[in-house]
C-alpha positions in Angstrom: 0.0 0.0 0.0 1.5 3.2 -1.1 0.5 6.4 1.0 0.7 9.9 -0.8 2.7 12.6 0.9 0.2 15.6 1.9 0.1 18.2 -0.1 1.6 21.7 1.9 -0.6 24.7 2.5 -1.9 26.0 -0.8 -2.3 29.7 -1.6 -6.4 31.1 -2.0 -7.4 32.5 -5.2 -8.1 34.6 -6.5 -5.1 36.9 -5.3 -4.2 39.7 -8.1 -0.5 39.7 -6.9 1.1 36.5 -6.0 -1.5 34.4 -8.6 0.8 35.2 -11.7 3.7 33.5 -9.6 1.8 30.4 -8.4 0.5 30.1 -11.8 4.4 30.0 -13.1 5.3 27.3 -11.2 2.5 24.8 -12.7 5.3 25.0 -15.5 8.4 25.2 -13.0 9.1 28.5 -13.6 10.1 30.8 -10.8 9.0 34.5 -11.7 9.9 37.5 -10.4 9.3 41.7 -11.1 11.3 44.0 -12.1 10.2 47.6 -11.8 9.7 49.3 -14.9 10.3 52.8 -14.1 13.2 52.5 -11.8 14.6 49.3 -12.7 14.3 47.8 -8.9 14.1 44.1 -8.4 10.7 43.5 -6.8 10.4 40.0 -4.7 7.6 38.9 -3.4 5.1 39.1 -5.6 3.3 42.6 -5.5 1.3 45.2 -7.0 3.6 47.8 -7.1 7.4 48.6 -6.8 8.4 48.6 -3.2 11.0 51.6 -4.3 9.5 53.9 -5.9 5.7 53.0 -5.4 5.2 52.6 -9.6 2.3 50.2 -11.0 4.7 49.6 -14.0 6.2 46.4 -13.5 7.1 43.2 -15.7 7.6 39.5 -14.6 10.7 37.9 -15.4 11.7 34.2 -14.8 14.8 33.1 -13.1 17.6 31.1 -13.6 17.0 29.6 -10.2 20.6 30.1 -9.0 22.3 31.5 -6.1 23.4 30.8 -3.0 22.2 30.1 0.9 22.1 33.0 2.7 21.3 31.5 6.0 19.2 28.6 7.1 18.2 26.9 9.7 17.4 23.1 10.7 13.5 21.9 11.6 13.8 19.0 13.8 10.1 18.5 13.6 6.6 19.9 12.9 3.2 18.6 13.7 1.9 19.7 10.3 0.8 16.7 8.3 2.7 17.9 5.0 6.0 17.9 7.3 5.7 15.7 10.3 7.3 12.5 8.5 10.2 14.2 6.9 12.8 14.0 9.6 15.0 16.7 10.2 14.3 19.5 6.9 16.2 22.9 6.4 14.0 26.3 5.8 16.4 28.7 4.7 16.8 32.0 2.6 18.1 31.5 -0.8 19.8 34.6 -2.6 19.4 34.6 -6.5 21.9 35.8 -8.7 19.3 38.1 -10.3 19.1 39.9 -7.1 16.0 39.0 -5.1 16.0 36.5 -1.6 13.3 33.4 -1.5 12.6 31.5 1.7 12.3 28.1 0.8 14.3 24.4 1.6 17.1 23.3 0.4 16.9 19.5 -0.3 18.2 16.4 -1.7 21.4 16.5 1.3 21.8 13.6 3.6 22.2 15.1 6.6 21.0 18.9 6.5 22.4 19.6 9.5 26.2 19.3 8.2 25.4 19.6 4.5 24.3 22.5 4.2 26.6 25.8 5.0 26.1 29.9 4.3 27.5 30.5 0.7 26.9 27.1 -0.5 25.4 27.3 -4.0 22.2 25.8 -4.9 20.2 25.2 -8.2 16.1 25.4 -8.2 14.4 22.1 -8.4 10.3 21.4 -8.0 8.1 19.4 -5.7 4.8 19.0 -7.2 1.6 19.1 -5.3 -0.1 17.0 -7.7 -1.8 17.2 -10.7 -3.4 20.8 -11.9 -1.8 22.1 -8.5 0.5 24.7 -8.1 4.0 23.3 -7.3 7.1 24.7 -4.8 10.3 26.0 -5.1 13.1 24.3 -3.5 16.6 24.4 -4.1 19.1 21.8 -4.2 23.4 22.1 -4.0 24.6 23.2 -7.3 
């Protein structure tokens, strides 16, 4: 008998900012913004440029490199999407093309002493089944 991993917390649409990014990654592509007045590198997903307060923006999609800029290790959590994954690391990933993601870094053994600040890292996908939305996660490079 084979038991499906639960899906993690899905985002509620419709949402006019973030939904052109959750839509992206049904394809595995990880989108950002780019302000189109000012040029600023707008991450999260949002209506408007954080630096100068323009509407104007465009959606770009990353290479989905860059580096751990820090990171810490969950030893466990209740929730049923994380509760049987053993020891997992959450950490803030810096993309070359300027913008910081909080996400996990996976496929280590041990992410307690695999895993290190500056340590480069290439975007991989875990699905959340078919039609969903899926996450970004990074992997070493």
């Amino acid at each position: 008998m084979t038991t499906e991993k639960p899906l993690r917390p899905q985002p509620q649409f419709p949402e006019p900012d973030t939904e052109p990014f959750w839509e992206a990654t049904k394809d595995h592509e990880l989108k950002y913004q780019t302000c189109d007045k000012c040029g600023e590198v707008i991450f999260y997903p949002r209506a408007h440029c954080n630096a100068c307060g323009s509407l104007d923006t465009t959606w770009n999609v990353s290479k989905g490199e860059g580096e751990v800029y820090t990171f810490s290790v969950i030893m466990q959590s209740r929730h049923p999407a994380f509760k049987d994954i053993g020891p997992y690391a959450l950490a803030y990933v810096d993309l070359d093309e300027g913008f910081r993601i909080m996400t996990n870094v996976v496929g280590v053994d041990n992410p307690i002493d695999d895993i290190e600040c500056g340590m480069r890292v290439k975007l991989t996908w875990e699905d959340q089944g078919e039609g969903n939305i899926a996450i970004p996660v990074f992997e070493p490079a």
